[in-house]
C-alpha positions in Angstrom: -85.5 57.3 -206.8 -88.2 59.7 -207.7 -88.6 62.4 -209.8 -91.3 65.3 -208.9 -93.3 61.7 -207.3 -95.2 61.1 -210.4 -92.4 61.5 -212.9 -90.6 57.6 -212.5 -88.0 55.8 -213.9 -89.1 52.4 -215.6 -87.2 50.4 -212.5 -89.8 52.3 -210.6 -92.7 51.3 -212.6 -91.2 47.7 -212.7 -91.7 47.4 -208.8 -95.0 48.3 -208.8 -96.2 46.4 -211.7 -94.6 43.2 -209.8 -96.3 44.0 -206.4 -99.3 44.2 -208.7 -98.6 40.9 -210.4 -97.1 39.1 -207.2 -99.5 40.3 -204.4 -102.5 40.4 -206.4 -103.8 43.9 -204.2 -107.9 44.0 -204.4 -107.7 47.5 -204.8 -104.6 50.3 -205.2 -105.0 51.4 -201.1 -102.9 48.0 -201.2 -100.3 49.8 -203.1 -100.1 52.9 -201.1 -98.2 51.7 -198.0 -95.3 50.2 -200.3 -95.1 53.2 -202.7 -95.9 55.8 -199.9 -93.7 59.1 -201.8 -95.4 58.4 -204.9 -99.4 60.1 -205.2 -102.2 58.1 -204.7 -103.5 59.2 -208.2 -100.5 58.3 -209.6 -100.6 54.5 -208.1 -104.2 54.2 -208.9 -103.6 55.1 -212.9 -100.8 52.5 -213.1 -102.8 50.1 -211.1 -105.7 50.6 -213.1 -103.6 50.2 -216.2 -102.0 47.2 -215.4 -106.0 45.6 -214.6 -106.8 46.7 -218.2 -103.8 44.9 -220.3 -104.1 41.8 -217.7 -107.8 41.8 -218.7 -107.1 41.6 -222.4 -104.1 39.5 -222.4 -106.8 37.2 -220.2 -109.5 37.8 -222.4 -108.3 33.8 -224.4 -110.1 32.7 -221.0 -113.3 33.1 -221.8 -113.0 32.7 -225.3 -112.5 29.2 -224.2 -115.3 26.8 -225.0 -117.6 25.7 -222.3 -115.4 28.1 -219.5 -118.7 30.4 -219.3 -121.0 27.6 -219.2 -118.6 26.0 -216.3 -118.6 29.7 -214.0 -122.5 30.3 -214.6 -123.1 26.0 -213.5 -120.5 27.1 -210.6 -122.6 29.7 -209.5 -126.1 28.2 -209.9 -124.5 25.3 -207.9 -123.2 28.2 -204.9 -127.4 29.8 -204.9 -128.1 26.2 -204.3 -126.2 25.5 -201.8 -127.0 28.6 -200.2 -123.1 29.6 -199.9 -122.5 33.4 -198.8 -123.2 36.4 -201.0 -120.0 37.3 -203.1 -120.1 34.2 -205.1 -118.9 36.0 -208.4 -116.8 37.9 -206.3 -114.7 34.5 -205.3 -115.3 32.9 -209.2 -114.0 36.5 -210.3 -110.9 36.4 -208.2 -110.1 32.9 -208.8 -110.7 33.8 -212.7 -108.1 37.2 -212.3 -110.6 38.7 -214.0 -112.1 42.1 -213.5 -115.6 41.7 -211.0 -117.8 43.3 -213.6 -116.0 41.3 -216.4 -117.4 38.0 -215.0 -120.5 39.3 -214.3 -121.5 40.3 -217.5 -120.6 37.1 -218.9 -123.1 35.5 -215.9 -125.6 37.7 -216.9 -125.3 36.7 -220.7 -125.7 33.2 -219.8 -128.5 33.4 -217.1 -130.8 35.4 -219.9 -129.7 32.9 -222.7 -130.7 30.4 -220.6 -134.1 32.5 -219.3 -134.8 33.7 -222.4 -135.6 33.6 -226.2 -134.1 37.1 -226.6 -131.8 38.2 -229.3 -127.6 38.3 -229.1 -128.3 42.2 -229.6 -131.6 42.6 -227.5 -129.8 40.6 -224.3 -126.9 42.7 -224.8 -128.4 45.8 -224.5 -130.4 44.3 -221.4 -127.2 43.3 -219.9 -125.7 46.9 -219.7 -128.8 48.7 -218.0 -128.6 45.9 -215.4 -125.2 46.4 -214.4 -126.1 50.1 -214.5 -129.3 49.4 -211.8 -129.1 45.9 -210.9 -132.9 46.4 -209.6 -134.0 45.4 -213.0 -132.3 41.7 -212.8 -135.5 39.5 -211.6 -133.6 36.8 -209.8 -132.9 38.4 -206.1 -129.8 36.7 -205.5 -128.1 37.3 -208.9 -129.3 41.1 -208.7 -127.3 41.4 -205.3 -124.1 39.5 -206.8 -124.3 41.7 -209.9 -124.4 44.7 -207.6 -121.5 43.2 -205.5 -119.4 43.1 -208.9 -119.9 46.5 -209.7 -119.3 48.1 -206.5 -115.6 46.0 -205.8 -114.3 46.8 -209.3 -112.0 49.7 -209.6 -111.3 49.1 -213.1 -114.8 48.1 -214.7 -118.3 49.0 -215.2 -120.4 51.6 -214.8 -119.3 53.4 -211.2 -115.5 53.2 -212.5 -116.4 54.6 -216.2 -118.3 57.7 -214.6 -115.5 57.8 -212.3 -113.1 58.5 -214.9 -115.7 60.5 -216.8 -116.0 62.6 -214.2 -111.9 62.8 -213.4 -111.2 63.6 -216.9 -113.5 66.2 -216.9 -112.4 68.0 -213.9 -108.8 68.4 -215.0 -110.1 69.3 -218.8 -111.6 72.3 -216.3 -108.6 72.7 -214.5 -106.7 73.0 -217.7 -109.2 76.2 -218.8 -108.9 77.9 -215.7 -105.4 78.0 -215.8 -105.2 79.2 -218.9 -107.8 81.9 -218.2 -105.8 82.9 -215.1 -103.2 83.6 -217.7 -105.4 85.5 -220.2 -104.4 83.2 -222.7 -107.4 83.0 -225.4 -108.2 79.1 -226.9 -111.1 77.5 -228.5 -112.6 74.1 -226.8 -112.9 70.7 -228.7 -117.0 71.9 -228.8 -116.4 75.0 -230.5 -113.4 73.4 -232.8 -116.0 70.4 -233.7 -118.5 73.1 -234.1 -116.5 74.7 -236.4 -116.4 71.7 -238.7 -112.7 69.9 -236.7 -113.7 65.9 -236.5 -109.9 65.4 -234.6 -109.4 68.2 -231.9 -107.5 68.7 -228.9 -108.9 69.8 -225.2 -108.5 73.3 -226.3 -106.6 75.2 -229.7 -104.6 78.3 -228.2 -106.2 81.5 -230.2 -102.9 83.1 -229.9 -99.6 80.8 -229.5 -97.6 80.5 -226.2 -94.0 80.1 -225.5 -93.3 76.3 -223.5 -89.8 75.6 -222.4 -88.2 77.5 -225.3 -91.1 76.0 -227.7 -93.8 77.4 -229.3 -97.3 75.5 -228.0 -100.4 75.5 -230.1 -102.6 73.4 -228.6 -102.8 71.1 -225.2 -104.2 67.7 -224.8 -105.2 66.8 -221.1 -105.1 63.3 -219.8 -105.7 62.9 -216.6 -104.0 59.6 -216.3 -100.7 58.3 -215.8 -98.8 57.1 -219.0 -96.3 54.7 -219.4 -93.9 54.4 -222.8 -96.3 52.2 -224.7 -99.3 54.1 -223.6 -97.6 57.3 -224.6 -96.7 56.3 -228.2 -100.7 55.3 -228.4 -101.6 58.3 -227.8 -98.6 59.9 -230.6 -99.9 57.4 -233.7 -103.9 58.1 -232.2 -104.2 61.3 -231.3 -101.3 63.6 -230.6 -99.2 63.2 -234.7 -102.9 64.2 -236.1 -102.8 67.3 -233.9 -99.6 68.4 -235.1 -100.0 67.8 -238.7 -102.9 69.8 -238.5 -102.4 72.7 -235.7 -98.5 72.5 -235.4 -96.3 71.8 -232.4 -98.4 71.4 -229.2 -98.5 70.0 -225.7 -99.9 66.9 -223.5 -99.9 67.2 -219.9 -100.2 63.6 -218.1 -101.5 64.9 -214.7 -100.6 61.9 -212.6 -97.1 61.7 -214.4 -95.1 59.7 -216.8 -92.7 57.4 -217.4 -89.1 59.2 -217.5 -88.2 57.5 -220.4 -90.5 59.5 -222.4 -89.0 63.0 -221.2 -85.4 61.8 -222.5 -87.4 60.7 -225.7 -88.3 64.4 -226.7 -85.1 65.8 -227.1 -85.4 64.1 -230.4 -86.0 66.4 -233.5 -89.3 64.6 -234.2 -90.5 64.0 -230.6 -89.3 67.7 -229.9 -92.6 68.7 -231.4 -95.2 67.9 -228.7 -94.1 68.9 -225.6 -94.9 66.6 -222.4 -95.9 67.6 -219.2 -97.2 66.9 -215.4 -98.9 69.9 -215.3 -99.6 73.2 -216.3 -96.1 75.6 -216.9 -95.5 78.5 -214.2 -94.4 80.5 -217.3 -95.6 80.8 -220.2 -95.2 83.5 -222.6 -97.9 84.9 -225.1 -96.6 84.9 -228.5 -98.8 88.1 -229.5 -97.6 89.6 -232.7 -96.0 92.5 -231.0 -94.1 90.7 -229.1 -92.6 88.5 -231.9 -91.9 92.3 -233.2 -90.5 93.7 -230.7 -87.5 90.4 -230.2 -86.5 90.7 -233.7 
């Protein structure tokens, strides 16, 4: 049914996009008991995927006219009736809408309607209160804004630093495996400091040999990718690499769709190799070497 646990087939990824859809889970520990051989990290990438195109499909929702008006007179009709903290929590979940999405739309309206502040000026006032909700001068909207914030897996400032900070770590876990294998490369900081605008995580110094490929480059995303998220990342960021550092490598650390793996045996495809983590073996393609087979 599985293959390697984060490498699964799109019947797999089906079933857990339906328990998402279905069951509605507040958070991915939800998923973990139905999906218990598949990694946690794995689940939560999908889950948090799934949140994100939901979101924007959703998005017509509050595009509607008077819909924010209607959830901001909702909640200033919960304060007043002195109904139990986690009121944007409920209007949130009733909405299928991400926590923090509502609440910044709250927040908009409560300063529009406080306030003779600027589109621009409120905007910028509404990001550093969902980053410290201290600054929000009505106590009981400061405490639901914080509520938001701290439930949403997906959105706001806790899950971007989350991710931040995830992505960072395996960028760093890609570099020390490559330095365990004293296999030289140049960071996106030095590439962009050597005039690159489009780099990878790191440009190999010297070449290495993949799975019968040559590898010039890796890309690390610490995420789990799907088909459509996959060929994203080929028309965004992976075809620039190659046209401009050759054949290469992306390693999805929490897995991929299987799909994708039968996809590279293509010609075309062939030239980026994909990956769940960093090769066992790898072979330096130093010049003597390249000698020495011929």
């Amino acid at each position: 049914m599985f293959m390697e646990n984060s490498i699964l087939s799109p019947e797999i990824i089906g079933q857990i996009r339906s328990v998402i859809a279905k069951k509605k889970p507040k958070s991915v520990n939800d998923l973990t008991s139905e999906f218990s051989d598949i990694p946690k990290k794995t689940l939560m990438s999908i889950y948090s995927l799934e949140i994100q195109r939901r979101t924007k499909y959703q998005h017509f929702i509050l595009s509607q006219p008077g819909t924010i008006q209607a959830m901001y007179n909702r909640y200033v009709a919960a304060i007043k009736n002195n109904e139990e903290p986690g009121i944007l929590l409920r209007i949130s979940a009733e909405a299928k809408l991400p926590p923090t999405v509502v609440a910044r739309r709250i927040l908009e309206q409560y300063l529009l309607t406080v306030t003779n502040a600027s589109k621009a000026v409120i905007k910028a006032t509404v990001s550093a209160n969902l980053k410290n909700s201290s600054l929000i001068q009505d106590r009981d909207l400061a405490l639901e804004v914080y509520l938001c914030v701290l439930n949403d897996d997906c959105y706001g400032p806790i899950a971007d630093v989350l991710k931040m900070t995830i992505g960072l770590e395996y960028e760093v876990l890609l570099k020390k495996r490559l330095a365990e294998n004293n296999i030289p490369f140049s960071d996106e900081h030095k590439l962009r400091h050597q005039g690159f605008d489009k780099t990878p995580d790191v440009k190999l110094d010297i070449p290495i040999g993949v799975d019968g490929r040559v590898i010039n480059w890796i890309e690390s995303k610490a995420l789990f990718a799907d088909e459509k998220l996959h060929q994203q990342y080929l028309k965004d960021q992976l075809w620039p690499y190659w046209n401009r550092f050759g054949p290469g490598m992306v390693i999805y650390w929490f897995g991929y769709e299987l799909s994708i793996r039968k996809n590279t045996s293509s010609s075309n495809a062939a030239r980026i190799l994909v990956r769940h983590d960093f090769p066992e073996k790898c072979l330096v393609l130093t010049p003597d070497l390249i000698l020495n087979k011929r």
